[in-house]
N, C-alpha and C positions, 0 to 999 in steps of 0.2 A: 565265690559268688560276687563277692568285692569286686573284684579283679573285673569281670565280665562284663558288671553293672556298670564299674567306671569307662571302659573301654566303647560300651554302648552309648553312654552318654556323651564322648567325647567324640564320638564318630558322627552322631547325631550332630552335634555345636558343629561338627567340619562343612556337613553337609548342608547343614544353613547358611553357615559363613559364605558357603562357595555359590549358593543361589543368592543369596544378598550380596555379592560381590557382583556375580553377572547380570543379576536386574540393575545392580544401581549404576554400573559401568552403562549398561543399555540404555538404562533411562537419563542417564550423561548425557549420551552422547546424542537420543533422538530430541531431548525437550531442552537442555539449558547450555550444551557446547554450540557456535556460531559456527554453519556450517556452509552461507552464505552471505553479500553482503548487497545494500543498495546504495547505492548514492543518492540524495535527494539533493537536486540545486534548482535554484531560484536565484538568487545572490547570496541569501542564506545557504550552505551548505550542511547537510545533515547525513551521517552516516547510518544506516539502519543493518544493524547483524542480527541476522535471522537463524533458526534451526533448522531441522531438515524437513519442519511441518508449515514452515514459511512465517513462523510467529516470532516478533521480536524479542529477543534477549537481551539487545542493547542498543541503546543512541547515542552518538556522542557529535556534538557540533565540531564540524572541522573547522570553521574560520568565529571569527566574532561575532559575526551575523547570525552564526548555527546555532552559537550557547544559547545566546539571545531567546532565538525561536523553541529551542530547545526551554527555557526559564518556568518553572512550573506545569511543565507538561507530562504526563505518565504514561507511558506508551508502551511498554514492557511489557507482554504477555497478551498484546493486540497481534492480529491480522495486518500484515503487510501493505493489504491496498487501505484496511482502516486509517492506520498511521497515519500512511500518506495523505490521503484523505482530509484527516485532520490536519496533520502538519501544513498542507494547502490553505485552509481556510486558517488557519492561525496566522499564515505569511499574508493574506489577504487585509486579515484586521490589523494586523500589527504595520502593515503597508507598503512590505516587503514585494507584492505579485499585486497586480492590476491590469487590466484590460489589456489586452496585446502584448502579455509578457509570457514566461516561456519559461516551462518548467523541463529541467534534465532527468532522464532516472539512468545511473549508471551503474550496470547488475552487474555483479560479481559472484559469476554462477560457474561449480568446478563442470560442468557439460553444458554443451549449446542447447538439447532438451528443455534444462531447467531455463536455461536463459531466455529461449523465446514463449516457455508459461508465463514468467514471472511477467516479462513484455508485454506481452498480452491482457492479461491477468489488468496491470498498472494502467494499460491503456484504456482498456472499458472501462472499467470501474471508476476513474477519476475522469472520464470523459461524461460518463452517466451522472454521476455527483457535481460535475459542475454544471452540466448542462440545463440552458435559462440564467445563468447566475453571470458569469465571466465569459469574455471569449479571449484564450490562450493556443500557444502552442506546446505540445507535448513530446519530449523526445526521448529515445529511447538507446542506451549504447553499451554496446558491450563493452564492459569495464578492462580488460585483460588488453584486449586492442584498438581499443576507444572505437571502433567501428559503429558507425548507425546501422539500428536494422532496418530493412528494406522497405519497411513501412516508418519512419523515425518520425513524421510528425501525423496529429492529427487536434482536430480545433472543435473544442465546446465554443458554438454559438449560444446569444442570448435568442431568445425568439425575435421573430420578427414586427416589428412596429410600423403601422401606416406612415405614411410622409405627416408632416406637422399640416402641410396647407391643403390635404383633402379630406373632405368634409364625412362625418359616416356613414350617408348614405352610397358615397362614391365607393367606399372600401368594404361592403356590403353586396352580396350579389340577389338579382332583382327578383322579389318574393310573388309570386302569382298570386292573382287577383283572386277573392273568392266570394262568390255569392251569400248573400244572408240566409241564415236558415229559413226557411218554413215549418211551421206545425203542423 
């Protein structure tokens, strides 16, 4: 009965071993292996590797300017357009991007699929977040062969402001006249 008991129990450990073996290999490879990458340039350059749910696993500044921007920042286990997002405005304060400056994203995606989501995706989202704030150009390339996509720029305006020399009622449209009540 010895014999049995041990053989049951030992069969049992294998069979644990071998599902915690293939969750933790899976869950590798979905949530903390890089299975994508983006470039982020401004003059700052910043590398963003992402997993296959598009959340950052790693940054790492490619030039001096990236560490920099990169310096007290935590960005690990964010959303891809967050990052950027923020890495945006961090280049903004720190004085890196300003008005008519021009951000790159160069996606390092293994199919064009993911490459024109991620595109996409980068576009809106940091077009919506800066928009009112900066006006920028944003471009988009595919990393493998540097190629622009077909859409490579697009520009967050601030809103629009009257001219300085007319007056409010000129930039005002003319309100109808209305009679006083009666009781």
């Amino acid at each position: 009965k010895q014999h049995i008991s041990r053989w049951i129990r030992s069969g049992i450990a294998a069979i644990a071993a071998c599902f915690l073996l293939f969750f933790g290999f899976s869950y590798y490879q979905n949530y903390i292996q890089p299975y994508s990458s983006i470039y982020l340039t401004i003059n700052p350059e910043v590398k963003m590797d992402l997993n296959r749910q598009g959340t950052v696993v790693k940054l790492t500044g490619t030039n001096e300017d990236g560490k920099e921007l990169l310096e007290g920042y935590h960005g690990r286990g964010k959303d891809k357009v967050t990052a950027a997002e923020e890495l945006i405005d961090r280049a903004i304060d720190m004085g890196f991007l300003s008005a008519g400056g021009q951000v790159s994203f160069s996606i390092d995606a293994p199919d064009d699929a993911l490459f024109q989501e991620y595109g996409v995706e980068l576009r809106t989202g940091v077009t919506d977040h800066l928009d009112g704030q900066v006006s920028i150009t944003i471009e988009i390339i595919h990393h493998q062969n540097r190629q622009k996509s077909p859409e490579s720029t697009a520009v967050s305006s601030p809103p629009e402001t009257p001219p300085a020399s007319s007056s409010p009622a000129e930039t005002r449209p003319p309100q109808p006249e209305t009679a006083p009540a009666s009781s």
